[in-house]
C-alpha positions as CSV (number, residue, x, y, z in Angstrom):
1,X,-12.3,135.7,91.5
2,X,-12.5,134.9,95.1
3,X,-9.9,135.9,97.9
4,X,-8.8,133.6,100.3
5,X,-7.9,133.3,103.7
6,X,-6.0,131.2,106.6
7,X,-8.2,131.2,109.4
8,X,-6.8,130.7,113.0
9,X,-9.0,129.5,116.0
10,X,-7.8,130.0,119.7
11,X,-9.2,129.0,123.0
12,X,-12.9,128.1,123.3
13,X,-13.1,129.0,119.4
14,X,-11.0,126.0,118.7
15,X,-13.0,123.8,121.1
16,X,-16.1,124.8,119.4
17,X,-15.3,124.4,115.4
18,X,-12.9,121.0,116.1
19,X,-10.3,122.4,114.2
20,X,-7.3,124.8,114.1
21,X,-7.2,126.4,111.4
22,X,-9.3,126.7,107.9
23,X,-8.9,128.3,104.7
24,X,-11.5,130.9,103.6
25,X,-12.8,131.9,100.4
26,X,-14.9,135.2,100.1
27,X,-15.6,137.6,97.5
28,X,-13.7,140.9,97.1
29,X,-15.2,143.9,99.5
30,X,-15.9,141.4,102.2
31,X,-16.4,142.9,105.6
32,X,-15.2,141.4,109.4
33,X,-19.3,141.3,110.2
34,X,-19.7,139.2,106.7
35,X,-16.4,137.1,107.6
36,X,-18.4,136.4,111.2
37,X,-21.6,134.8,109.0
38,X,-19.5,132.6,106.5
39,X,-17.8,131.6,109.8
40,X,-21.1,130.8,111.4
41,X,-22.8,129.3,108.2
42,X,-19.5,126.9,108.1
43,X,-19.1,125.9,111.6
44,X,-22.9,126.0,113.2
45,X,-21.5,125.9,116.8
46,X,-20.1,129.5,116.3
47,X,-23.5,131.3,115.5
48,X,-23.7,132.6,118.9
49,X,-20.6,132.9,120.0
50,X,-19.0,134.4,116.7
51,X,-20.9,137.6,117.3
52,X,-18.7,138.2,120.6
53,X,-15.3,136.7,119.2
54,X,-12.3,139.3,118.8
55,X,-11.0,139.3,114.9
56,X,-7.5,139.9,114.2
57,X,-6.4,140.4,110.5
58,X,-2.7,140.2,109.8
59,X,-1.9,140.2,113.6
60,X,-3.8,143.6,113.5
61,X,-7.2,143.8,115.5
62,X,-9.9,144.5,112.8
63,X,-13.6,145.5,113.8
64,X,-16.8,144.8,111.8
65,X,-16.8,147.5,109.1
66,X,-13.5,146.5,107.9
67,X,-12.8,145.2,104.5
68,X,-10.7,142.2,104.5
69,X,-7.7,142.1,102.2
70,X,-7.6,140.1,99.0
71,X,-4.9,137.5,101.3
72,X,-5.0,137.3,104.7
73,X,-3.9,135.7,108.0
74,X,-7.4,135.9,110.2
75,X,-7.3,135.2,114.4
76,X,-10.4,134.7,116.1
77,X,-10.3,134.1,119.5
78,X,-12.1,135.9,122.5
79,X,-10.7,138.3,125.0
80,X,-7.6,137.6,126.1
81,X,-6.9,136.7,130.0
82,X,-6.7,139.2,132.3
83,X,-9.0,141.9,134.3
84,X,-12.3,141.8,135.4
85,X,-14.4,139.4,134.0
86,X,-17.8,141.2,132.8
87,X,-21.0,139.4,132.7
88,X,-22.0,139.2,129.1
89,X,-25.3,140.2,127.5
90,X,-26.0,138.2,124.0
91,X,-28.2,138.9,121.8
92,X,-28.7,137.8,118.3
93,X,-31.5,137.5,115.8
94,X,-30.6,135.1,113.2
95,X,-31.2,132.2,110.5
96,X,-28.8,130.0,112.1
97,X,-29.6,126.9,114.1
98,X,-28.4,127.9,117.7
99,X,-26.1,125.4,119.8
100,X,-27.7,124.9,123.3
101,X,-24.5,123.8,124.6
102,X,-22.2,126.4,123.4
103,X,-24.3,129.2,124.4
104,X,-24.3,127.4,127.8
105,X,-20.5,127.8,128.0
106,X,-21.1,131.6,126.7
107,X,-23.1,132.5,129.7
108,X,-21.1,130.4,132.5
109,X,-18.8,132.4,134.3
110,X,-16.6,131.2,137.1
111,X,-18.9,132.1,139.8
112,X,-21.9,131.2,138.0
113,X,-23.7,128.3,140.2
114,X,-26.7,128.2,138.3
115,X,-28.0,128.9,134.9
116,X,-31.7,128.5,133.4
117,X,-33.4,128.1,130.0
118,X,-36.1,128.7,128.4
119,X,-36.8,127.3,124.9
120,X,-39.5,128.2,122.5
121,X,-40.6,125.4,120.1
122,X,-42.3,124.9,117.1
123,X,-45.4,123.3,117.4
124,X,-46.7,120.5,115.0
125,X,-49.7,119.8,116.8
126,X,-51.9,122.4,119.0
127,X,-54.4,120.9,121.8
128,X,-56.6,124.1,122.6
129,X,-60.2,124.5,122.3
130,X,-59.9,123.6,118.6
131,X,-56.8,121.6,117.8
132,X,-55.2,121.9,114.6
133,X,-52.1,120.8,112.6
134,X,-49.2,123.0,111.5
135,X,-46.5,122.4,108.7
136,X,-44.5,124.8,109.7
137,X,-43.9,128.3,111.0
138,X,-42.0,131.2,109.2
139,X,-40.7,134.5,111.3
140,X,-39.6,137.4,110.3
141,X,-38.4,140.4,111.8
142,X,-37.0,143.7,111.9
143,X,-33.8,142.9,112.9
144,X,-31.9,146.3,113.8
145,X,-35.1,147.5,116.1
146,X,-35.4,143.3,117.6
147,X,-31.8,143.2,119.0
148,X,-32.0,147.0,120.3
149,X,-34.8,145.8,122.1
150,X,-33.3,142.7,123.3
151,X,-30.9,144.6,124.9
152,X,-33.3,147.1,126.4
153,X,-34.4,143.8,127.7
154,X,-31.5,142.6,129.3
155,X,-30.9,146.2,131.2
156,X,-34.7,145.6,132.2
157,X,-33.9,142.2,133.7
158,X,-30.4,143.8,135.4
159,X,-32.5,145.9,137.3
160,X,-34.7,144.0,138.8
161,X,-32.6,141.0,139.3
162,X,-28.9,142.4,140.3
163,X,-27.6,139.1,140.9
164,X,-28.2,137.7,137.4
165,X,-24.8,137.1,135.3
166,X,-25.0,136.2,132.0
167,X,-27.6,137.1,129.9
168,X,-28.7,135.7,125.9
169,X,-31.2,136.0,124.0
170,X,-31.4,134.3,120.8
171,X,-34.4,135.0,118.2
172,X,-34.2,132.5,114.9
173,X,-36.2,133.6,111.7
174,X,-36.7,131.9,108.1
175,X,-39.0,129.1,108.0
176,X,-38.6,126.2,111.0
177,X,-39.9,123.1,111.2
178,X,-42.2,121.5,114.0
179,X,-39.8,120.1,116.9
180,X,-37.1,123.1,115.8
181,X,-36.2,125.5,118.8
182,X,-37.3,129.1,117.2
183,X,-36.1,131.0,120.4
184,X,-33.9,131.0,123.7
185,X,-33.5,133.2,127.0
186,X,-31.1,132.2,129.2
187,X,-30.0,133.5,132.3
188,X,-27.2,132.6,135.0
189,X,-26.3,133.8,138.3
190,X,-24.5,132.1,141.7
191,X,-27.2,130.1,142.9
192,X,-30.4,128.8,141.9
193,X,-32.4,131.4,144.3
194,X,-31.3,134.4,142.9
195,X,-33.4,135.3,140.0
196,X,-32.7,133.1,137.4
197,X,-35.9,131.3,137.1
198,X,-37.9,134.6,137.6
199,X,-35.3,136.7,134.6
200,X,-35.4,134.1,132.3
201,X,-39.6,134.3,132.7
202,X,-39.7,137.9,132.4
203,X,-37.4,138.2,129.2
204,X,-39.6,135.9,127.2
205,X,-42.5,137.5,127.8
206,X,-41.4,140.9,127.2
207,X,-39.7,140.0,124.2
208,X,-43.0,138.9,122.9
209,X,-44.3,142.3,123.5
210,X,-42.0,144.4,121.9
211,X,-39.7,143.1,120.1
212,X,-41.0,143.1,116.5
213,X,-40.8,139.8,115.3
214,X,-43.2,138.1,113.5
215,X,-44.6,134.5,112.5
216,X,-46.8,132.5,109.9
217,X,-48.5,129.7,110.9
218,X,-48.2,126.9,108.1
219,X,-50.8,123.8,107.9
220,X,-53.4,122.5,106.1
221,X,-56.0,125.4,107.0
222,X,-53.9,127.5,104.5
223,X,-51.3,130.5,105.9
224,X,-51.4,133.0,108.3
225,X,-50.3,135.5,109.9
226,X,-50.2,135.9,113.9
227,X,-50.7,138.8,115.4
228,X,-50.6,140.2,118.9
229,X,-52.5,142.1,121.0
230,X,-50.0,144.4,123.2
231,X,-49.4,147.8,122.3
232,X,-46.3,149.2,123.8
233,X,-46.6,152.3,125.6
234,X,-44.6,155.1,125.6
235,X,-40.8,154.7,126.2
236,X,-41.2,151.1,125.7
């Protein structure tokens, strides 16, 4: 038998789901970190910003290893007012559909002038020297080692652009369809000349050289793998 829960949205948490409250069911021995997917898998818009949001169970802050009670009062809502405002660094490798908009208003701070993204696509048709058709593609990953790496990143991109804000990188996996966005960097700072362009550039392309995610191309030719070509050196 299930346990059950009234769930409590606050501030931009409320904005994004539409609602302000919602009763949970979820098996017995369910964690905070499980509570964030059923969330996510519930209310898309929250797939990104869930993974940031503070939990509170029984007007008690609760953190991702926890194991929910069998009835429960559950808060989510994001760091309360107050104090420096930090830029934040998102990343997330997941099977969820991401919300362009929402993860706009993640990486917007009130000084943030300027914010750019890039967003990888699925291909259905590729014009290169010999075109061909594809179905669909289907990624995997290792996903502990992919969002360590991610964040490695982000410091990478900190350091050679100070003035970026906000960073997010988003990775999806599972099988996509052509036209379906399978991957986002975005980047803010102040202005428009500080770095953002250049960041956002950067953290694609070295997330496609070592952060270990893979793909299958889909189509009429049959399957197959894709491999790279870049072998990452030491302390990479």
């Amino acid at each position: 038998m299930n346990n059950s829960a009234r769930v409590l949205f606050f501030a931009t948490f409320r904005n994004l789901t539409g609602v302000k409250e919602t009763v949970l069911e979820y098996p017995p021995g369910t964690s905070v970190q499980e509570l964030r997917k059923l969330l996510a898998a519930r209310f898309p818009a929250l797939a990104v910003p869930i993974t940031s949001a503070l939990v509170a169970v029984n007007q008690q802050y609760a953190f991702d290893k926890d194991v929910l009670p069998g009835q429960a009062e559950i808060a989510i809502f994001p760091p309360v007012s107050g104090g420096s405002i930090e830029p934040p660094t998102i990343v997330l490798v997941t099977e969820q559909a991401f919300d362009l908009n929402a993860l706009l208003t993640q990486v917007t701070l009130p000084t943030t002038g300027a914010a750019c993204f890039f967003t990888g696509m699925v291909r259905g048709i590729t014009q290169r020297a010999d075109p061909y058709q594809t179905f669909s593609l289907e990624y995997d990953a290792y996903v502990p080692m992919a969002e360590e790496k991610m964040r490695q990143i982000a410091d990478e991109i900190r350091r050679r652009w100070p003035d970026v804000q906000a960073i997010a990188m988003i990775q999806r996996i599972g099988r996509l369809e052509p036209g379906t966005p399978t991957v986002v960097i975005a980047c803010s700072s102040g202005h428009r000349d500080l770095g953002v362009f250049e960041a956002a550039r950067y953290g694609i392309d070295r997330l496609k050289e070592i952060v270990p995610v893979w793909k299958k191309e889909i189509g009429p030719q049959g399957e197959a793998w894709v491999e790279g070509d870049y072998t990452p050196k030491p302390g990479e």
